[in-house]
C-alpha positions as CSV (number, residue, x, y, z in Angstrom):
1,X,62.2,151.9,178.0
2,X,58.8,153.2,176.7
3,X,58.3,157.1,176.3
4,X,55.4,157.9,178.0
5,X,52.9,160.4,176.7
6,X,52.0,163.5,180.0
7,X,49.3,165.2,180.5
8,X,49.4,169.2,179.4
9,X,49.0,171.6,182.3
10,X,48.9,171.0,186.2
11,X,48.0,173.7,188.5
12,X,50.0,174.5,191.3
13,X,47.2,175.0,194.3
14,X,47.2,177.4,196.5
15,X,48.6,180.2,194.1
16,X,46.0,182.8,192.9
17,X,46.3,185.3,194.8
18,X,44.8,189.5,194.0
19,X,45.6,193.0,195.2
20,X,44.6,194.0,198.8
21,X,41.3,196.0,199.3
22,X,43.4,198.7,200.9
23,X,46.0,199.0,197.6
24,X,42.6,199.4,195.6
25,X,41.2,202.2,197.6
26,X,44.4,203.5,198.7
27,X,44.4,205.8,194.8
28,X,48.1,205.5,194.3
29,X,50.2,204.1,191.8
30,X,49.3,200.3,190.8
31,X,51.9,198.4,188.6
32,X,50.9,197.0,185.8
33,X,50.2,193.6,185.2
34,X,52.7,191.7,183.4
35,X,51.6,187.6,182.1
36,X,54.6,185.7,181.2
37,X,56.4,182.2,181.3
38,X,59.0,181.6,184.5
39,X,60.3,179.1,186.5
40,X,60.0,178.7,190.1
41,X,61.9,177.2,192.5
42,X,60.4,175.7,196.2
43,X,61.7,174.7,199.1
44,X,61.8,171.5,201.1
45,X,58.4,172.7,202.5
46,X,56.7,173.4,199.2
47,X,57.1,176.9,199.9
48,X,57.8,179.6,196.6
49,X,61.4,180.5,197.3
50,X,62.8,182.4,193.8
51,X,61.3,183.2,190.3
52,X,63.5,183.1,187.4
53,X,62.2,185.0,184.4
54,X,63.4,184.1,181.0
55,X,66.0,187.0,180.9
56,X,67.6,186.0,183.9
57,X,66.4,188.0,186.4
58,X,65.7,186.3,189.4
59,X,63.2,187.8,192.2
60,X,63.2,186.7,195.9
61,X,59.4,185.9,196.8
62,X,60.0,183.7,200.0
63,X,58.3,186.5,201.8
64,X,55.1,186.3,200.2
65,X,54.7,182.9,201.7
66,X,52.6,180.9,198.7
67,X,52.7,177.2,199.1
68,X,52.5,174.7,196.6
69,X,52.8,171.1,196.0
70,X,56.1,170.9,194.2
71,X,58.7,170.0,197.3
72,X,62.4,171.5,196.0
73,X,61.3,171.8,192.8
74,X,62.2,173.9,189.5
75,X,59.1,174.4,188.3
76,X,58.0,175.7,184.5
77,X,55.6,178.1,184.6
78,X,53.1,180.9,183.1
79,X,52.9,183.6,185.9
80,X,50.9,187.0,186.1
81,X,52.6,189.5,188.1
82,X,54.0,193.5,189.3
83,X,57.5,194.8,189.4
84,X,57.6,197.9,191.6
85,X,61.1,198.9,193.0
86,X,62.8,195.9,192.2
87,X,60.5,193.7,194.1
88,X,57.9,190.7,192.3
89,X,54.6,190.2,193.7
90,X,52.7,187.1,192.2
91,X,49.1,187.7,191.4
92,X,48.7,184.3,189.8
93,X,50.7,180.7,188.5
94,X,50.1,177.8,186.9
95,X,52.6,175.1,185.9
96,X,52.7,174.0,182.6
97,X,53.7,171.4,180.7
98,X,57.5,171.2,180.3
99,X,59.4,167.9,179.8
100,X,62.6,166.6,177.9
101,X,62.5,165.7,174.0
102,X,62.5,161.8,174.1
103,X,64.2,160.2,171.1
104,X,61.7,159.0,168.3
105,X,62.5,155.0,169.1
106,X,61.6,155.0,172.5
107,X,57.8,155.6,172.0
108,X,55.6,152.5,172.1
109,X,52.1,153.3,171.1
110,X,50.0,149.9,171.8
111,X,47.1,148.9,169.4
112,X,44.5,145.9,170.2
113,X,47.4,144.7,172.4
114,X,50.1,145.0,169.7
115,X,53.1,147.3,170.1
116,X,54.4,149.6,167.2
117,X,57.6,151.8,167.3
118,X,59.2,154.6,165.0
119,X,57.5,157.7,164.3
120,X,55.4,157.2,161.8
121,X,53.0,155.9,164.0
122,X,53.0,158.7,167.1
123,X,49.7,160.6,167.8
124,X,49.6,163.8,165.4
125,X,46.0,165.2,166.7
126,X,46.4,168.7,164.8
127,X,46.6,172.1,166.9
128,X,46.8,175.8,166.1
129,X,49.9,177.5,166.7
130,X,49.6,180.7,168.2
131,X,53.3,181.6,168.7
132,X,56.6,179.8,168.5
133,X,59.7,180.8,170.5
134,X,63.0,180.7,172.0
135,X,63.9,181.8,175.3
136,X,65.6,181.2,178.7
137,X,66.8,177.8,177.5
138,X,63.2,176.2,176.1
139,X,61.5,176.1,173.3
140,X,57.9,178.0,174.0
141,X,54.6,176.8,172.4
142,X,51.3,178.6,172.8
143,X,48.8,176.7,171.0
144,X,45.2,176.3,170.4
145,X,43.7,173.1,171.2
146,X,40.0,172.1,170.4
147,X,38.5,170.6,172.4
148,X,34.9,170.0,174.6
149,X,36.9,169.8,177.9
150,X,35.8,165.4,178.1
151,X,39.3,163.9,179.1
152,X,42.6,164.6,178.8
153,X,45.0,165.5,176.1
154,X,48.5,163.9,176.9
155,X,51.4,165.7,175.2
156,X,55.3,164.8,174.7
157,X,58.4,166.4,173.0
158,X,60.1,163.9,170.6
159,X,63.4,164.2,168.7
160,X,63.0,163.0,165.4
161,X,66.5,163.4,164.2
162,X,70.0,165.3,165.2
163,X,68.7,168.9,165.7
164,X,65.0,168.1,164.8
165,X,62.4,168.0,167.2
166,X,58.5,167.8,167.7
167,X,55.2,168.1,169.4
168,X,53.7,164.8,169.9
169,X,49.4,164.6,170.6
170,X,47.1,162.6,171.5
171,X,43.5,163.4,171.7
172,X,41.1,161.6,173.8
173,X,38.2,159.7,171.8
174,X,35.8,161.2,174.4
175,X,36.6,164.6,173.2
176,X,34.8,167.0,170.4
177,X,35.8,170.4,169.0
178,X,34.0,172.0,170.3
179,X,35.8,175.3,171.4
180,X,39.6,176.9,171.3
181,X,41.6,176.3,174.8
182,X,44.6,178.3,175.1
183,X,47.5,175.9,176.0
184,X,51.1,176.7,176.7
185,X,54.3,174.3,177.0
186,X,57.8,174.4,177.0
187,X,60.5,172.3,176.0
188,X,64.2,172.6,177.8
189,X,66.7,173.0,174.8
190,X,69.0,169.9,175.6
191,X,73.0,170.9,176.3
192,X,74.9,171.3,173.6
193,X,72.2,172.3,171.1
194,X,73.0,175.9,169.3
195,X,70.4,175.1,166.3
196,X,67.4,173.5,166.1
197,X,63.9,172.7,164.0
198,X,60.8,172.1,165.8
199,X,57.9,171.1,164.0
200,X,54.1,171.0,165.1
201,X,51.1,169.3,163.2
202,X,48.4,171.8,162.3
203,X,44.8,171.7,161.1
204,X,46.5,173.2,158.1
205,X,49.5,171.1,157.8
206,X,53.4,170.7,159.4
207,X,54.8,174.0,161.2
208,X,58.3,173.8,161.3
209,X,60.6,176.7,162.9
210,X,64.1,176.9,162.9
211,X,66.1,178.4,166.2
């Protein structure tokens, strides 16, 4: 079957949410505001049930009531929130892009209607990379994209080889670099995988990272 490229990041609605005007005025102590990546997990009613950050803590937020899309869902995302007594208010989420590595022969990029496989011929568009990492099972990108905000990059994870994986990009034609967008994705380690290599094309060449 043919990999398919996906699109970057997908909002999940209904989930910006800010302090109360009474904590403002109240004077007293106000948490500070911690941005991070998470995942979350719904309910059958698209309600926010648990967040599990990357160390393993896991917070019960079922009271704050935030809905979403994502019906019983695990859900990869970058959160801004406050920890005070043990307990996680969420001041804001959005999902990101987080998919399996597909295996290098299962792309099929199509060209004035004729197929080609292997890649050597996957979409390279070149990106910045901010920060590389491991953690809570997934390799973390934050990257810089260029772009003029006309269409929509699409984005994939690909495994080259045993233990060698990268970023695979497609620009739309419709877009121009015109400014840096701050994009962040993760990729789930697959089971059984202790090392690894990830490589991203840059504007300044191939970053590769081992884990």
């Amino acid at each position: 079957m043919a990999a398919v490229l996906l699109t970057a990041t997908v909002v999940v609605s209904g989930l910006l949410v800010g302090c109360t005007q009474g904590e403002e005025d109240s004077g007293g102590y106000v948490p500070p505001y911690i941005t991070d990546l998470m995942v979350v997990n719904t309910d059958f009613d698209g309600r926010l049930v648990t967040v599990v950050l990357d160390d393993g803590s896991i917070y019960d937020v079922a009271a704050q009531q935030l809905q979403t899309k994502a019906i019983n869902e695990k859900v990869r995302c970058r959160g801004t929130y406050t920890l005070s007594e043990g307990k996680m208010e969420l001041l804001g989420l959005a999902a990101i892009f987080s998919s399996g590595p597909v295996a290098a022969e299962s792309f099929v990029l199509t060209v004035d209607g004729k197929e080609y496989g292997g890649v050597e011929y996957l979409p390279r568009d070149p990106v910045k990379v901010v920060s590389m990492w491991k953690s809570g099972g997934y390799i973390n990108l934050h990257l810089g994209v260029m772009t003029s905000g006309e269409g929509v990059h699409q984005y994939a994870f690909c495994k080259e080889a045993p233990g060698h994986y990268s970023l695979v990009h497609l620009r739309p034609l419709s877009d121009k670099e015109s400014y840096t967008e701050q994009v962040y994705m993760s990729m789930p380690i697959p089971e059984g995988v202790d090392e690894l290599t990830f490589s991203v094309h840059t504007y300044d060449g191939i970053c590769t990272r081992t884990f």
